[in-house]
C-alpha angles and dihedrals in degrees: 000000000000131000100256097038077062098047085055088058099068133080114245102248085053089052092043088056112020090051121000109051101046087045081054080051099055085044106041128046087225133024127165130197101245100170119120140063096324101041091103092211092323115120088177147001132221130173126194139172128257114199091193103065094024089229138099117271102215108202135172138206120226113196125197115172106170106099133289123345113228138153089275139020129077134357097264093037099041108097090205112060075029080065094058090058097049088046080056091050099054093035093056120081118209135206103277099242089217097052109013073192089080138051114221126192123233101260103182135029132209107187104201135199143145088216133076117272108199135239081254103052092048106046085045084057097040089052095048098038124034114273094219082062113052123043125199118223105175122173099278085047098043094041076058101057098045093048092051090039090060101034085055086046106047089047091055104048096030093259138164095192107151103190124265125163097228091061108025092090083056090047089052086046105056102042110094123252116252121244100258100060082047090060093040087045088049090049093055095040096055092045084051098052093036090064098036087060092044088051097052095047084057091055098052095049 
């Protein structure tokens, strides 16, 4: 069975934990479980650096796991009424993680599946939202990331791993974080600690 027969398997509540969000962790130096009654279109949040720009990049995940996403069909397969929920997304501002002080808008978009999203589907989204800002990952694609993203690993640390999805969160768990997400990690850490020190000194005086 391939990897993405597998991923189709699963629920998505079982492929947002069991595999997308500790890949997100290996990748991004914060993610954040998003999904429930508040998430206003947002399964999960990541947040990034870019040096470029010397700011924090905000993205979201958007999951959908119940068969191919075309023009018409279902809820969670119709691009369509699936369109409402990324335009909320983007609409919505959330508490920004690093100063609850401050509201920051999604920036960037990855539409996930295991499944396959039409020619359709996408060019339907890509003409309505801005392309720059949502990214397709369907199975083939995704199949594609987490094969290359093993084979990389287990290269690296000396590894054997073959993918399930009952051990691929502990995969993702126990290899180290490059240095590049330490020193991300660090960064945010210290901002976050930094204003909640300077909070709590305004409240006391």
């Amino acid at each position: 069975m391939s990897i993405k027969e597998e991923l189709q398997k699963l629920k998505e509540n079982d492929l947002r934990k069991k595999i997308v969000i500790p890949y997100l962790k290996v990748c991004f130096p914060y993610v954040e479980d998003w999904h429930g009654s508040a998430e206003k279109g947002k399964d999960i949040i990541y947040i990034t650096w870019d040096k470029v720009w010397n700011s924090y990049i905000v993205g979201a995940v958007v999951i959908k796991n119940d068969g191919d996403i075309k023009m018409s069909g279902s809820s969670n397969r119709n691009i369509r009424i699936l369109h409402s929920q990324l335009m909320q997304t983007l609409k919505e501002p959330i508490t920004f993680p690093i100063d609850p002080s401050q509201t920051r808008f999604i920036e960037k978009i990855k539409f996930l599946t295991s499944y396959n999203i039409n020619k359709p589907a996408r060019d339907f989204i890509n003409l309505n939202v801005n392309p720059h800002i949502v990214k397709f990952i369907p199975g083939n694609k995704f199949e594609e990331i987490i094969q290359c993203f093993i084979k990389d690993k287990n290269n690296e640390f000396n590894k054997n791993y073959e993918f399930n999805c009952n051990t691929f969160e502990s995969f993702c768990t126990d290899i180290p974080y490059p240095p590049k997400i330490i020193e991300e990690t660090k960064r945010i850490n210290l901002e976050t600690e930094a204003r909640r020190i300077s909070h709590d000194s305004q409240f006391e005086n």
